[in-house]
N, CA, C and O atoms as a GROMACS GRO file, in nm:
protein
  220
    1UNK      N    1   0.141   3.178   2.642
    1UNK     CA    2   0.236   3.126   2.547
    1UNK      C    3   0.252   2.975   2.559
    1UNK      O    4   0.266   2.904   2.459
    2UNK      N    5   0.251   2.928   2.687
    2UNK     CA    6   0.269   2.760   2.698
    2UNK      C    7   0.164   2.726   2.628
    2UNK      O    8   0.187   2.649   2.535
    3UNK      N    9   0.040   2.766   2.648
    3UNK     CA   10  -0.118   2.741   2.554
    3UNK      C   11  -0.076   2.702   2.407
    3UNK      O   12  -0.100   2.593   2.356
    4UNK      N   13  -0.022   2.786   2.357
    4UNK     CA   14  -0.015   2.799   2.226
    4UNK      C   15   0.063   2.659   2.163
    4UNK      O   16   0.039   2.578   2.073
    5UNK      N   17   0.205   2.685   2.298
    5UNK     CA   18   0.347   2.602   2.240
    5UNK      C   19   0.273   2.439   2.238
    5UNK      O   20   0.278   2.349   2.154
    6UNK      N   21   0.208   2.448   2.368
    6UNK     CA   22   0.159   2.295   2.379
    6UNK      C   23   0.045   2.261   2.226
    6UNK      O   24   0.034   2.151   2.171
    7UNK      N   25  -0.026   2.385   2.188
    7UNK     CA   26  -0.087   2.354   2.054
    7UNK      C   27  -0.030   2.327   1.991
    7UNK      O   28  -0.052   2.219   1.937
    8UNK      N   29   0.070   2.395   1.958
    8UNK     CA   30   0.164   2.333   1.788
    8UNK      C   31   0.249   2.233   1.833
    8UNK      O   32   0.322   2.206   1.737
    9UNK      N   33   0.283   2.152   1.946
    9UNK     CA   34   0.328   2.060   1.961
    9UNK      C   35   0.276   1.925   1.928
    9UNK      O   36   0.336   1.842   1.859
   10UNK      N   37   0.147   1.910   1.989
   10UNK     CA   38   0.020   1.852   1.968
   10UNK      C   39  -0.014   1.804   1.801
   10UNK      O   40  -0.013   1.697   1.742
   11UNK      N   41  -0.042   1.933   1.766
   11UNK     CA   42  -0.046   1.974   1.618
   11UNK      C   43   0.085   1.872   1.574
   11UNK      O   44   0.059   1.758   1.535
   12UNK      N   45   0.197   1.910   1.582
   12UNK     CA   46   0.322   1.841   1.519
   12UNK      C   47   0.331   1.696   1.542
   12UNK      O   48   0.401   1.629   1.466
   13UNK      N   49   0.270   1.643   1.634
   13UNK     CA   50   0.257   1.515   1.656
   13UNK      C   51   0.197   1.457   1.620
   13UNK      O   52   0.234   1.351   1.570
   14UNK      N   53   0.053   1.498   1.626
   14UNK     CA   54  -0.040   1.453   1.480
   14UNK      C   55  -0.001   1.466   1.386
   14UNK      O   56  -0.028   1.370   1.315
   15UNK      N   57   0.057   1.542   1.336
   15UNK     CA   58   0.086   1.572   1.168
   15UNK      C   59   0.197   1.460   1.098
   15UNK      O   60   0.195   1.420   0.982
   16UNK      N   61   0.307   1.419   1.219
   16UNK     CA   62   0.401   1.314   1.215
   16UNK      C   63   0.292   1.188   1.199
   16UNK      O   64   0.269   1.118   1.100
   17UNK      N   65   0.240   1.186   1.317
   17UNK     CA   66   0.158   1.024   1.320
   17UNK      C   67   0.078   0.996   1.125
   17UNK      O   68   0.075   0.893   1.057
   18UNK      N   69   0.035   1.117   1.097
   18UNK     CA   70  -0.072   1.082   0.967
   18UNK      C   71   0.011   1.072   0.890
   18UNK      O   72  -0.010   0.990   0.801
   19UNK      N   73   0.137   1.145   0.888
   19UNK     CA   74   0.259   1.127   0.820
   19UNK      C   75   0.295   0.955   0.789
   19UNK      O   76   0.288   0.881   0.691
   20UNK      N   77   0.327   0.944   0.898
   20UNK     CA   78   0.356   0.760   0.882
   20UNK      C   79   0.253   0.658   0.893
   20UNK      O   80   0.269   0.538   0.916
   21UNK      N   81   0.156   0.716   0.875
   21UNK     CA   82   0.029   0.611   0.852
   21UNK      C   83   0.059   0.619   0.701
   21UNK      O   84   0.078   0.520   0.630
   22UNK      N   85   0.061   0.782   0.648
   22UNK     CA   86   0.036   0.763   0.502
   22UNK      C   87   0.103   0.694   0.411
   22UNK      O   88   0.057   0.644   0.309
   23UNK      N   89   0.277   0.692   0.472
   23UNK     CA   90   0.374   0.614   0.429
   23UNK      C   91   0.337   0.438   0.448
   23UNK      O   92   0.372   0.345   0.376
   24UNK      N   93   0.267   0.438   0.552
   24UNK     CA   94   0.256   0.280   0.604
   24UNK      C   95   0.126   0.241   0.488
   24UNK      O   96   0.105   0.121   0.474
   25UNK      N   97   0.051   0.326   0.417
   25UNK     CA   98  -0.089   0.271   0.336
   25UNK      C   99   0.000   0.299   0.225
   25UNK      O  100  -0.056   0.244   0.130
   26UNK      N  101   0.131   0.366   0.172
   26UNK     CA  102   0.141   0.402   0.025
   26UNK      C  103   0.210   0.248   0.041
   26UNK      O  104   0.148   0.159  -0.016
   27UNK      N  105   0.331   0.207   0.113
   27UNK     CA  106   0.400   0.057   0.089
   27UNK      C  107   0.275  -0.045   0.089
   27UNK      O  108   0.247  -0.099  -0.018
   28UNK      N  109   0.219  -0.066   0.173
   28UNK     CA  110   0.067  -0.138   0.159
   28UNK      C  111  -0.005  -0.163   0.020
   28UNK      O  112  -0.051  -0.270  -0.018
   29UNK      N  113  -0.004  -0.057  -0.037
   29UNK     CA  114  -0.029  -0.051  -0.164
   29UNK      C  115   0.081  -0.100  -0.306
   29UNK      O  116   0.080  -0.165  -0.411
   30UNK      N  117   0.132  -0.053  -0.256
   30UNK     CA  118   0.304  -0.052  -0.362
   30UNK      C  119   0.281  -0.242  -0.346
   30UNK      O  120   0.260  -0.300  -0.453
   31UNK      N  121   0.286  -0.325  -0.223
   31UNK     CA  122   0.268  -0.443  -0.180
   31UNK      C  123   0.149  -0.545  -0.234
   31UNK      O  124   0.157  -0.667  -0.249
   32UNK      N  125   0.032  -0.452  -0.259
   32UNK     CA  126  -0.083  -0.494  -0.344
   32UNK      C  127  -0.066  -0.518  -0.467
   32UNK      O  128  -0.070  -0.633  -0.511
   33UNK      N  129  -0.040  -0.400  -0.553
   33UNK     CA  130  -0.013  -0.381  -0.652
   33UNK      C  131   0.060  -0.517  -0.684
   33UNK      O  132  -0.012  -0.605  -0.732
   34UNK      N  133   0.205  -0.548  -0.661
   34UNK     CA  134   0.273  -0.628  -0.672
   34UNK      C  135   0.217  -0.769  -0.675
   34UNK      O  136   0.281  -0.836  -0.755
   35UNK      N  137   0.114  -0.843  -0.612
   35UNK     CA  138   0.102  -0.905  -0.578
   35UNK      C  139  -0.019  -0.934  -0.684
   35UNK      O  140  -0.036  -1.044  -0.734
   36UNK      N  141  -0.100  -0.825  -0.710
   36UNK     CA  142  -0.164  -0.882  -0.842
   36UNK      C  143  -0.122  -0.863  -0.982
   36UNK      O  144  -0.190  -0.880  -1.084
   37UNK      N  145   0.022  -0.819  -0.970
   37UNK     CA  146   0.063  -0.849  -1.128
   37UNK      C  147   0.167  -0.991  -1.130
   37UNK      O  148   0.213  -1.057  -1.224
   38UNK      N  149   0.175  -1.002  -1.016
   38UNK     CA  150   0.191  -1.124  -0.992
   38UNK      C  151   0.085  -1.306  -1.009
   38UNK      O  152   0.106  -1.422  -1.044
   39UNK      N  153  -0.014  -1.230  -0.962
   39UNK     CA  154  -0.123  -1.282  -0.980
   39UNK      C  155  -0.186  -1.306  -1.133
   39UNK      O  156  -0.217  -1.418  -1.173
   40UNK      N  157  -0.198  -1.193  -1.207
   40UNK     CA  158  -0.229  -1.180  -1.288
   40UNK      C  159  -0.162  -1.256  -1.393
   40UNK      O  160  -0.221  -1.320  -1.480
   41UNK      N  161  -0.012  -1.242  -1.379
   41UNK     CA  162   0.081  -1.320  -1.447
   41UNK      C  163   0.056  -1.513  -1.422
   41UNK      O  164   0.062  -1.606  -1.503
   42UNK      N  165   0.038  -1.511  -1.333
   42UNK     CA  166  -0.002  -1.672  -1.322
   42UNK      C  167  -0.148  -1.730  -1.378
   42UNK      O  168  -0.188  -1.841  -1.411
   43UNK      N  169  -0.209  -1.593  -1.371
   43UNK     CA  170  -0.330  -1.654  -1.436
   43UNK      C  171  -0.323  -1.660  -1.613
   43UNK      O  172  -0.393  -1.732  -1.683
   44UNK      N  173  -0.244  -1.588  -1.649
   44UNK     CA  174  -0.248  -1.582  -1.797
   44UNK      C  175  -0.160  -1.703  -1.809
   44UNK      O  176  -0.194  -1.778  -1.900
   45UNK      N  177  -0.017  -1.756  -1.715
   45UNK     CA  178  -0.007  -1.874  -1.759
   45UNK      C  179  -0.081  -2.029  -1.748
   45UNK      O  180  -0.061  -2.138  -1.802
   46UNK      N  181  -0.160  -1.986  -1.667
   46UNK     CA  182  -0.275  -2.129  -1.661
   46UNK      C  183  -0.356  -2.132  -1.738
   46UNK      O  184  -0.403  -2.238  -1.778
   47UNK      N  185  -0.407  -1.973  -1.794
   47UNK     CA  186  -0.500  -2.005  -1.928
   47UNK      C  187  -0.382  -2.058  -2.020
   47UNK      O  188  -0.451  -2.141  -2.079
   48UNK      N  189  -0.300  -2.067  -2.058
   48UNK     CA  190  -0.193  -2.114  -2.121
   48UNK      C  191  -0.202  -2.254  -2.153
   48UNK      O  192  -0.233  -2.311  -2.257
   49UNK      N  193  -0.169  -2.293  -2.044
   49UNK     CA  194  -0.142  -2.426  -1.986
   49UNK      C  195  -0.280  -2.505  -2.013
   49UNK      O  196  -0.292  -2.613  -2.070
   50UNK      N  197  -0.374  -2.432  -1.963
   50UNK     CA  198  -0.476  -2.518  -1.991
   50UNK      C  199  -0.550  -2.537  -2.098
   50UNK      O  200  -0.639  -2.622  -2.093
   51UNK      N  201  -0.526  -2.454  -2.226
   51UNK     CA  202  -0.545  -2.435  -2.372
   51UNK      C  203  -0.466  -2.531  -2.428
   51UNK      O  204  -0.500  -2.561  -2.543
   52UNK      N  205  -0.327  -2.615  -2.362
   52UNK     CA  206  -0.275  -2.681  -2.452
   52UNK      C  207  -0.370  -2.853  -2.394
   52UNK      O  208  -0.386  -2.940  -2.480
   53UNK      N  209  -0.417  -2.873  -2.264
   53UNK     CA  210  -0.475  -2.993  -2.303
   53UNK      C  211  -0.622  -3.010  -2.320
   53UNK      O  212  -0.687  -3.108  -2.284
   54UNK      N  213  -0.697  -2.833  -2.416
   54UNK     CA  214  -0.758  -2.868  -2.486
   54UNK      C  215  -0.771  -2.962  -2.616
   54UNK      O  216  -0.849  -3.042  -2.666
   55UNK      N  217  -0.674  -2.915  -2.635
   55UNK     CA  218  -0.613  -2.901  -2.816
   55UNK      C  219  -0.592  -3.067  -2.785
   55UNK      O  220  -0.547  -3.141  -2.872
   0.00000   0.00000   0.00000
């Protein structure tokens, strides 16, 4: 029975750890994301900007 208990303990500890990795790559992402619509937003205002001292 200790065999077993120490398995699903094991088991539960891994399952926590991938747990908060997965949380730690979804904010990571959520953080990306952000950062190129951010990005993205500055680039559409420099094509902007730089269309007016074509003209």
């Amino acid at each position: 029975m200790d065999t077993i208990f120490n398995v699903m303990e094991k088991s539960a500890s891994a399952t926590q750890n991938v747990s908060a990795a997965a949380q730690e790559q979804l904010a990571l992402m959520e953080e990306i994301a952000a950062s190129s619509e951010s990005l993205s937003r500055m680039a559409i205002e420099l094509q902007e900007i730089n269309e007016k001292f074509k003209t």
